[in-house]
C-alpha atoms as one frame of an Amber mdcrd trajectory, in Angstrom:
protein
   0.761  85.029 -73.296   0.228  86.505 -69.625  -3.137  85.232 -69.107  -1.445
  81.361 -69.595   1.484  82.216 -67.334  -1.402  83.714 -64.897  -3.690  80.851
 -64.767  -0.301  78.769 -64.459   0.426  80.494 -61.461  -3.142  79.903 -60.576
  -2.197  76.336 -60.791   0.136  76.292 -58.608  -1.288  78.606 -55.784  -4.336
  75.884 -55.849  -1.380  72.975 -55.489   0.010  75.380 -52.738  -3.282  75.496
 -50.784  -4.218  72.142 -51.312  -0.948  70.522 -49.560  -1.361  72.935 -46.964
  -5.021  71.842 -46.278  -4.384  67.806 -46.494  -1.002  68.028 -44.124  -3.270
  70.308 -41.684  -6.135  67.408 -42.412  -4.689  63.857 -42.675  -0.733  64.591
 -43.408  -0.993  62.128 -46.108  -1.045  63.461 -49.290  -2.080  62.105 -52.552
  -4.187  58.761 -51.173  -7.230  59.552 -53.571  -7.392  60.151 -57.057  -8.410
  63.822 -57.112  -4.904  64.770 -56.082  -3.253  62.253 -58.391  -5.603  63.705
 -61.253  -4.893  67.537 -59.732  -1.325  66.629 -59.785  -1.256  65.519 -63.248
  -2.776  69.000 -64.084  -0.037  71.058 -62.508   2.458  68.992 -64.405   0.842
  69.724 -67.897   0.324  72.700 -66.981   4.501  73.593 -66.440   4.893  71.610
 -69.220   2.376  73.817 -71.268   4.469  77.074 -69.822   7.623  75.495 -70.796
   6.636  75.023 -74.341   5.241  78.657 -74.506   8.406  80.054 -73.423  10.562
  77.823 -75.360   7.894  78.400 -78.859   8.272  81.985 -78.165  12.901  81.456
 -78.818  12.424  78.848 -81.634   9.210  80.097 -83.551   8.285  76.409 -84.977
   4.404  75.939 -85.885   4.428  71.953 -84.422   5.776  73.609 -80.934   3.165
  76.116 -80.713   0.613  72.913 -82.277   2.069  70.917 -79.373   1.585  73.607
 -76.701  -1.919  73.980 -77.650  -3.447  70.872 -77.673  -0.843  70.265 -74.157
  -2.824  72.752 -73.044  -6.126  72.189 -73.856  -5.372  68.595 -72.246  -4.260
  69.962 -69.290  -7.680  72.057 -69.156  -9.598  68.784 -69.248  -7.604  67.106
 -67.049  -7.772  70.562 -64.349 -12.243  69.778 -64.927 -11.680  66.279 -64.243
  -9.786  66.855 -60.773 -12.155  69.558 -59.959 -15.180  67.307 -60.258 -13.436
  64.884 -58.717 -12.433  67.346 -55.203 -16.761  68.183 -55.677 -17.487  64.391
 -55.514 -15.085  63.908 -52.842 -16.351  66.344 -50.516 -20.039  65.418 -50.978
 -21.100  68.560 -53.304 -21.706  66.289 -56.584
């Protein structure tokens, strides 16, 4: 359970650092795809939090089903955003 809520807050420190670096940059965020695709992640991700929290009060087996396969989307999508910020910046 704390090493989801960590890499949540993971999430978010990369969404933190991210805004900061595009309003220093350009000031116009989410004009390419990687941060629509890296925003999509942080909102599965919150999602996949909420649904941990809320499988932890109600104890139902299709939550916790839910909140894993969220989850493992939410992984895929985090790769897909990441490959996309590598292409972006010349690295891929």
């Amino acid at each position: 359970m704390r090493f989801g809520t960590v890499g949540a807050a993971l999430t978010l420190a990369g969404l933190a650092m991210g805004y900061y670096m595009v309003g220093e940059r350009t000031g116009v965020h989410l004009r390419v795809a990687h941060s629509a695709v890296g925003l999509l992640a942080v909102v599965l991700t919150l999602i996949t939090v909420a649904m941990a929290y809320g499988g932890l009060k109600l104890k139902k087996r299709v939550l916790r089903l839910a909140h894993v396969w969220v989850a493992r989307i939410a992984f895929a999508v985090m790769l897909f955003a990441v490959a996309g910020g590598l292409r972006q910046a010349g690295v891929l």
